[in-house]
C-alpha positions as CSV (number, residue, x, y, z in Angstrom):
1,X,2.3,-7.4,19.9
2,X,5.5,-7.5,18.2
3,X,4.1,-4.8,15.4
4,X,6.0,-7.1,12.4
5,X,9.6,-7.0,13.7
6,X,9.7,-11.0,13.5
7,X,9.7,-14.0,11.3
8,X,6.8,-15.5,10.1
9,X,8.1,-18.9,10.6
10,X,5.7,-20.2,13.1
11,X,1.9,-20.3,12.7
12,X,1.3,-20.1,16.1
13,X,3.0,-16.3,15.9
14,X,-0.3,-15.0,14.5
15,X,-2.4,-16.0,17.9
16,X,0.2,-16.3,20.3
17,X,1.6,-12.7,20.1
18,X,-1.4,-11.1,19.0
19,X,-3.2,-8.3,20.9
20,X,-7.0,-9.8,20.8
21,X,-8.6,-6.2,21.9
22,X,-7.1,-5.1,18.8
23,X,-8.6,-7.9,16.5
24,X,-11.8,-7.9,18.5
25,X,-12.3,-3.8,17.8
26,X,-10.8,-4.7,14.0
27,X,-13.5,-7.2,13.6
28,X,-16.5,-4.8,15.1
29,X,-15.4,-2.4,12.8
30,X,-15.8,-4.3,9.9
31,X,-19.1,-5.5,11.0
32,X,-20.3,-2.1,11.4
33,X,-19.0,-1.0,8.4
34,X,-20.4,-3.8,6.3
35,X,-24.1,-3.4,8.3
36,X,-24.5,0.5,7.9
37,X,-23.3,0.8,4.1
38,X,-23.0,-3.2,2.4
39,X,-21.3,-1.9,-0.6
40,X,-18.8,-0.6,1.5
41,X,-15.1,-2.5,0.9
42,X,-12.6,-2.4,3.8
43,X,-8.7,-3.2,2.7
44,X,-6.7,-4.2,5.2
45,X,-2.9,-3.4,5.3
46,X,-1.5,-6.1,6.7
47,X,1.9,-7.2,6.0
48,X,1.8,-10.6,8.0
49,X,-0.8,-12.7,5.8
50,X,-2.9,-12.9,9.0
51,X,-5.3,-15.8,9.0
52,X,-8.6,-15.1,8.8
53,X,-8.1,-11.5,7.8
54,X,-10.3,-11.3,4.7
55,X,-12.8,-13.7,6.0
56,X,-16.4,-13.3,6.8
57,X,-17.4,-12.0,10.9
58,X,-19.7,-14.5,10.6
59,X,-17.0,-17.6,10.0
60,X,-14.8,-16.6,13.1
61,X,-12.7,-14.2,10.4
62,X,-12.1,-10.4,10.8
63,X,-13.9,-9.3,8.3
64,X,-11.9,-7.1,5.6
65,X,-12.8,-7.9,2.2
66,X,-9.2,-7.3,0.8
67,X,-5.7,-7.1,1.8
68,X,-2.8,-5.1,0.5
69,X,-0.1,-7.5,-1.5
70,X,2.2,-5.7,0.2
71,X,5.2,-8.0,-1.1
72,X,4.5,-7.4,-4.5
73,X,5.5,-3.3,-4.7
74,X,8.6,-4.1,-2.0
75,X,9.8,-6.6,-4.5
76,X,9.8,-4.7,-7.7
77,X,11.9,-2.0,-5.6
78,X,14.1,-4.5,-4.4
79,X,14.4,-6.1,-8.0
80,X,15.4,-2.7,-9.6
81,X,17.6,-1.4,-6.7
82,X,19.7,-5.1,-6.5
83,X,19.4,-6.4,-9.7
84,X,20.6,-6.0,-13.5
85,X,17.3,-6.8,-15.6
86,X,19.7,-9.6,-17.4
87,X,20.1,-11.4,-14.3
88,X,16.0,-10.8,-13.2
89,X,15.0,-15.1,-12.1
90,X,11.5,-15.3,-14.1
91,X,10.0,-18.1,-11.5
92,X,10.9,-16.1,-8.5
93,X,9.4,-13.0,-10.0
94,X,6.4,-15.6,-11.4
95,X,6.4,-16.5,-7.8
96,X,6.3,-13.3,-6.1
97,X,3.1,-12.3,-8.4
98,X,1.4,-15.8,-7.5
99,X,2.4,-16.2,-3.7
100,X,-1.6,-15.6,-2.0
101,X,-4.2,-17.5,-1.0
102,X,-6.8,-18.7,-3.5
103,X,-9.6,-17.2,-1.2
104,X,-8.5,-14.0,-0.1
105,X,-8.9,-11.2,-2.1
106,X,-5.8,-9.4,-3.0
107,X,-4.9,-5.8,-3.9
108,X,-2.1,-6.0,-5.6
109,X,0.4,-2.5,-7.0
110,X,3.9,-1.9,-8.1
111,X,4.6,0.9,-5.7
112,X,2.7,3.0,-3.3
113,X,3.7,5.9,-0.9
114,X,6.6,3.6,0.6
115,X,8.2,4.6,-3.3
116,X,6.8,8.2,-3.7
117,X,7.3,10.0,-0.5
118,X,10.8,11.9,-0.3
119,X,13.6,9.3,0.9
120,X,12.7,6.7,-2.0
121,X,12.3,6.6,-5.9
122,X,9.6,5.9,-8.0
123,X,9.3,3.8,-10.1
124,X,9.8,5.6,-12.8
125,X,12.7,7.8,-11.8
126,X,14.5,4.6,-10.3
127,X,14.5,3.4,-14.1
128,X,15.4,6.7,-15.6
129,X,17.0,8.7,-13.4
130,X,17.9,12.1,-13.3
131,X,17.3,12.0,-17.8
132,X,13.6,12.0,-16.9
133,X,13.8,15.9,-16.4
134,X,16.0,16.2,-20.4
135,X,14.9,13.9,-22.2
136,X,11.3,13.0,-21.5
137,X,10.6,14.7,-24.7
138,X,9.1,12.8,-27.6
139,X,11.8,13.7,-29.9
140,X,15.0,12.9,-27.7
141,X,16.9,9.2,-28.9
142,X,17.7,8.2,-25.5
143,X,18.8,4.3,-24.6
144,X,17.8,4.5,-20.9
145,X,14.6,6.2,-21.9
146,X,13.5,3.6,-24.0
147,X,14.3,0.6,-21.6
148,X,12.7,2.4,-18.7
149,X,9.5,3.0,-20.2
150,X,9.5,-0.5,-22.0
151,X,10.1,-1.6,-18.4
152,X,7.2,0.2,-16.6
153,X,5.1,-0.7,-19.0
154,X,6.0,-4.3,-18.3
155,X,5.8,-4.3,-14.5
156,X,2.5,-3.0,-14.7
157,X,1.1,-5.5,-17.0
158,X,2.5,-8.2,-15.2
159,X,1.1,-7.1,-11.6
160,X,-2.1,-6.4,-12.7
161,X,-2.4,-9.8,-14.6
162,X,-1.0,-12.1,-11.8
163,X,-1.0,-10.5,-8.2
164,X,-4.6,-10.3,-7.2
165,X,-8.3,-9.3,-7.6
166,X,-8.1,-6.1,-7.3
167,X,-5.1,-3.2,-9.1
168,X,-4.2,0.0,-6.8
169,X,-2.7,2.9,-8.5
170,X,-0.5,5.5,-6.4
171,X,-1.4,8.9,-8.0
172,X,1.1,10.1,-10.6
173,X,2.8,6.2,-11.0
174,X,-0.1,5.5,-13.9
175,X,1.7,8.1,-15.9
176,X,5.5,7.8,-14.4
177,X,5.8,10.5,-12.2
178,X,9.4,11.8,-12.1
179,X,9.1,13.2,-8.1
180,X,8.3,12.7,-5.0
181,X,5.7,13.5,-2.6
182,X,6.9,15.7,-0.2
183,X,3.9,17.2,2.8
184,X,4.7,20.5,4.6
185,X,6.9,19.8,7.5
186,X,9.3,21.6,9.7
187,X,12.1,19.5,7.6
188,X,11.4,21.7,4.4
189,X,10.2,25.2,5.7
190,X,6.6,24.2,5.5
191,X,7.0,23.8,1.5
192,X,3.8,22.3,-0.5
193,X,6.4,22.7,-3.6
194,X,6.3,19.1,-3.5
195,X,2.9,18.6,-2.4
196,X,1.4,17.7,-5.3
197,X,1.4,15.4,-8.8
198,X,2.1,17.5,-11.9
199,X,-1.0,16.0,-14.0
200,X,0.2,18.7,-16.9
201,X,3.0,16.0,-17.6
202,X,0.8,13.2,-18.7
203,X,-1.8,15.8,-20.8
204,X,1.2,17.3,-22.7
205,X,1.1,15.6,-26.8
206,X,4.8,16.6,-26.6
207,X,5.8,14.7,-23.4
208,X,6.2,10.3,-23.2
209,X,4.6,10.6,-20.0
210,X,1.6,10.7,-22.1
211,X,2.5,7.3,-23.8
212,X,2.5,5.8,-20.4
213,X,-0.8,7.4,-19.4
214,X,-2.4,5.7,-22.3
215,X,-0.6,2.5,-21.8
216,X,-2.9,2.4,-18.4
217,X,-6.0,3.2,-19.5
218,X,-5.6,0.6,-22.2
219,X,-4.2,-1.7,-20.0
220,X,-7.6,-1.3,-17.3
221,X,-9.5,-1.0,-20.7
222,X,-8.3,-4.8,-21.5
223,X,-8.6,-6.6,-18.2
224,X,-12.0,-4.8,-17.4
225,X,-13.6,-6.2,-20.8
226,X,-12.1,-9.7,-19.9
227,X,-12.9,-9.8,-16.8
228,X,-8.6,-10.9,-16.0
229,X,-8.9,-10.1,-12.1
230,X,-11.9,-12.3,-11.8
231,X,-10.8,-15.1,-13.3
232,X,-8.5,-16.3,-10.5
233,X,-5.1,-17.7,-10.6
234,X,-3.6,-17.3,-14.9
235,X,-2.3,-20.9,-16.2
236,X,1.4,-21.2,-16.5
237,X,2.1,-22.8,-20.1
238,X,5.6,-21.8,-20.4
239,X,8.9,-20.6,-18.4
240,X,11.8,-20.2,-20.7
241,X,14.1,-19.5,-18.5
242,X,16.9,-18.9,-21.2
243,X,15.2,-16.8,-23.1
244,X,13.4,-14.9,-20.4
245,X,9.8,-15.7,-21.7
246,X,7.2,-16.6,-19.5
247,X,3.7,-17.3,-21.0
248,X,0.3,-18.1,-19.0
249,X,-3.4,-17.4,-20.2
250,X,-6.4,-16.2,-18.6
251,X,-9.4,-18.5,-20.0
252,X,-8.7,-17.8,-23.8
253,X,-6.4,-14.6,-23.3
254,X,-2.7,-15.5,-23.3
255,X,-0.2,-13.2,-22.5
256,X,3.1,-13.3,-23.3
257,X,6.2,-11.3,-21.6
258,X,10.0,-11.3,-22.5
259,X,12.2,-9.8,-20.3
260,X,14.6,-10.7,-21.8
261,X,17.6,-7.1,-23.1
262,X,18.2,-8.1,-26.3
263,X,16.6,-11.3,-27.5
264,X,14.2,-11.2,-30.3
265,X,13.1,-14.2,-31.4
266,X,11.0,-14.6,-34.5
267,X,8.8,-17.9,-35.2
268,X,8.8,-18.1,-31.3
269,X,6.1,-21.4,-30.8
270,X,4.0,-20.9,-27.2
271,X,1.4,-22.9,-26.3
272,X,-2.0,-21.4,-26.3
273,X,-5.1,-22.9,-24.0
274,X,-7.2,-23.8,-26.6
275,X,-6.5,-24.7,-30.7
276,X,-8.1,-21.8,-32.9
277,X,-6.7,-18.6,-34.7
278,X,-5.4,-15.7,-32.3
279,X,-5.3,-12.3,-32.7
280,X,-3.3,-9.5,-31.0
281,X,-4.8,-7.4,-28.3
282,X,-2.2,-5.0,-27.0
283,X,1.8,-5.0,-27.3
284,X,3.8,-2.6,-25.0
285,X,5.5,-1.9,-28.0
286,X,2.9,-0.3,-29.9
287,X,3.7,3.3,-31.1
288,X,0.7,4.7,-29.3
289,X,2.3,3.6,-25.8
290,X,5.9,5.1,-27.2
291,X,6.6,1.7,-28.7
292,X,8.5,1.0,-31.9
293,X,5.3,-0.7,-33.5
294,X,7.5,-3.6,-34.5
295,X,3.7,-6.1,-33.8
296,X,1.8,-6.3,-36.4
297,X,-1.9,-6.2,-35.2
298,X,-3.1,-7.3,-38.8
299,X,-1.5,-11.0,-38.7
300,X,-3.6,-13.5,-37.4
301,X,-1.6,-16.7,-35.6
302,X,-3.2,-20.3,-36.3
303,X,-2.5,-23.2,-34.1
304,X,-1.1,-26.4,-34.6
305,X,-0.4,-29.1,-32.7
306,X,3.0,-29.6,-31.1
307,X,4.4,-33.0,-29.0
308,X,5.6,-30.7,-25.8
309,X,8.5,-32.6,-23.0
310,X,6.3,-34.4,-20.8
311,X,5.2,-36.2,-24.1
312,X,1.7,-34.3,-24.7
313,X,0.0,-32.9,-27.4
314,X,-0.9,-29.5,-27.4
315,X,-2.0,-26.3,-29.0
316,X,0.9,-24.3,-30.0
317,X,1.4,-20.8,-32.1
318,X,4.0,-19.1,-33.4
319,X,4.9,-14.9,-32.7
320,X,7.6,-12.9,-32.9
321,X,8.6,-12.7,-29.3
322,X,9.8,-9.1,-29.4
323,X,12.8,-8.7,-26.1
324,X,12.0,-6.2,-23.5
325,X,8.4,-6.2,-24.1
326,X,5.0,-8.3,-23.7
327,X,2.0,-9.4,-25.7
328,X,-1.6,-10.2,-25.3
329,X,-3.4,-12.5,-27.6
330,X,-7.4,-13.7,-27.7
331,X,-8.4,-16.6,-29.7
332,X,-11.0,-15.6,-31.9
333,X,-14.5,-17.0,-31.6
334,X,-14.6,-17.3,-35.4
């Protein structure tokens, strides 16, 4: 009844001031739904972390098999709008991704219509600004360019491999899409100038928007083939908080992100699940994602063990933990 305009601070908020005709025609929808068509999936949007939301009919829940990780997209705008990426807390953005329930499936995004409709920025054009429209062009040198695409790349990666079971895509975002969405209205004359995504943009071989169009159909390519958003929570092996490095592994895929500006670091020793020889599977800095190609996919890391702080023996490797940019590794089965 109070339609989100309060704290969450009290569990008894989520019965106490909530309208039960509303749950009880939320929850015979879902029923319906789930009788008439049982491949049918049904996402709620629901800001509050409602118990019971995602939960079977049948248990006493409502029924929707995923909700909308609605923090996640609200904290990457907040992030960018608030804070210089040198100052950017790796445990609270580690803890942002990871802040869910271990049973309730997740949809998590970086932005959505909240970021593309007129009134906001994108992504993309909140990274890059206005030299999206000059200098999007594969031969422009451009400073901002380069740290706002590294960036995207980065915050999509990251979301996808931490913040749920499930990835949604806002049309145009997969690709950086410089403008707005803007519907017919009485505000612009009726307009549909704006009512559409330029899909052009990412087909063009002389545009980077292409580059980031192929960064995400490599990046779905990877976590379909290993099964990342079914494999539940990733393992935290590392936050290094000075140099911006945080490292955690999906069974025996590690991925690796610096967020750090400027800080390369070469013969940089992570741990890794399991001892074994790894090889690279993606780096955002690879040439065909508008990289540098500074990763060499050819070199092949072997383990050793290394005494970590709490006194225990582990698998470690070394990399060249490239700044402003993230890596994913696979130990190799022989």
């Amino acid at each position: 009844t109070h339609h989100g305009l309060t704290e969450f601070d009290d569990p008894a908020k989520y019965f106490r001031e909530t309208d039960p005709e509303a749950i009880c025609y939320l929850t015979l929808a879902n029923a319906l739904i789930h009788e008439l068509r049982p491949h049918a999936v049904t996402v709620a949007e629901d800001v509050s972390g409602m118990p019971g939301m995602c939960y079977p009919v049948r248990d006493g829940g409502v029924g929707f098999d995923y909700r909308l990780a609605m923090a996640v997209p609200d904290f990457w705008i907040k992030l960018l709008k608030e804070v210089p990426d040198e100052d950017w807390d790796i445990w609270r953005m580690w803890n942002t991704m990871t802040d869910r329930l271990p049973d309730v499936g997740t949809v998590a995004y970086c932005e959505s219509h909240d970021q593309a409709l007129v009134g906001d920025q994108t992504l993309a054009f909140r990274l890059m600004n206005k030299q999206m429209y000059t200098d999007m062009n594969r031969a422009a040198e451009n400073l901002l360019i380069d740290r706002g695409m590294a960036l995207h790349k980065m915050i999509r990666l990251f979301t996808i491999s931490l913040a749920g079971q499930a990835y949604l895509n806002f049309m145009g975002n997969e690709f950086g899409h410089p403008e707005w969405i803007d519907f017919p209205r009485e505000g612009n004359g009726w307009s549909y100038a704006h009512a559409r995504r330029m899909w052009s943009l990412a087909e063009n071989g002389f545009l980077r928007y292409s580059y980031l169009g192929e960064f995400d159909r490599a990046m779905l390519k990877l976590v379909r083939r290993y099964s990342i958003l079914s494999s539940g929570y990733a393992y935290n092996h590392k936050m290094d908080t000075e140099n911006k490095t945080v490292v955690f592994s999906h069974r025996d895929v590690v991925f690796v992100f610096n967020w750090h500006p400027d800080r390369s670091l070469p013969d940089y020793p992570i741990p890794v699940p399991e001892a074994g020889r790894y090889r690279v599977l993606m780096s955002t800095d690879d040439r065909e994602f508008g990289g540098y190609g500074r990763i060499d996919h050819s070199v092949k890391a072997f383990s050793f063990p290394q005494v970590c702080p709490d006194g225990a023996t582990r698998p470690h490797i070394l990399i060249y933990n490239l700044s402003r940019s993230a890596l994913v590794l696979k130990r190799m089965s022989r």
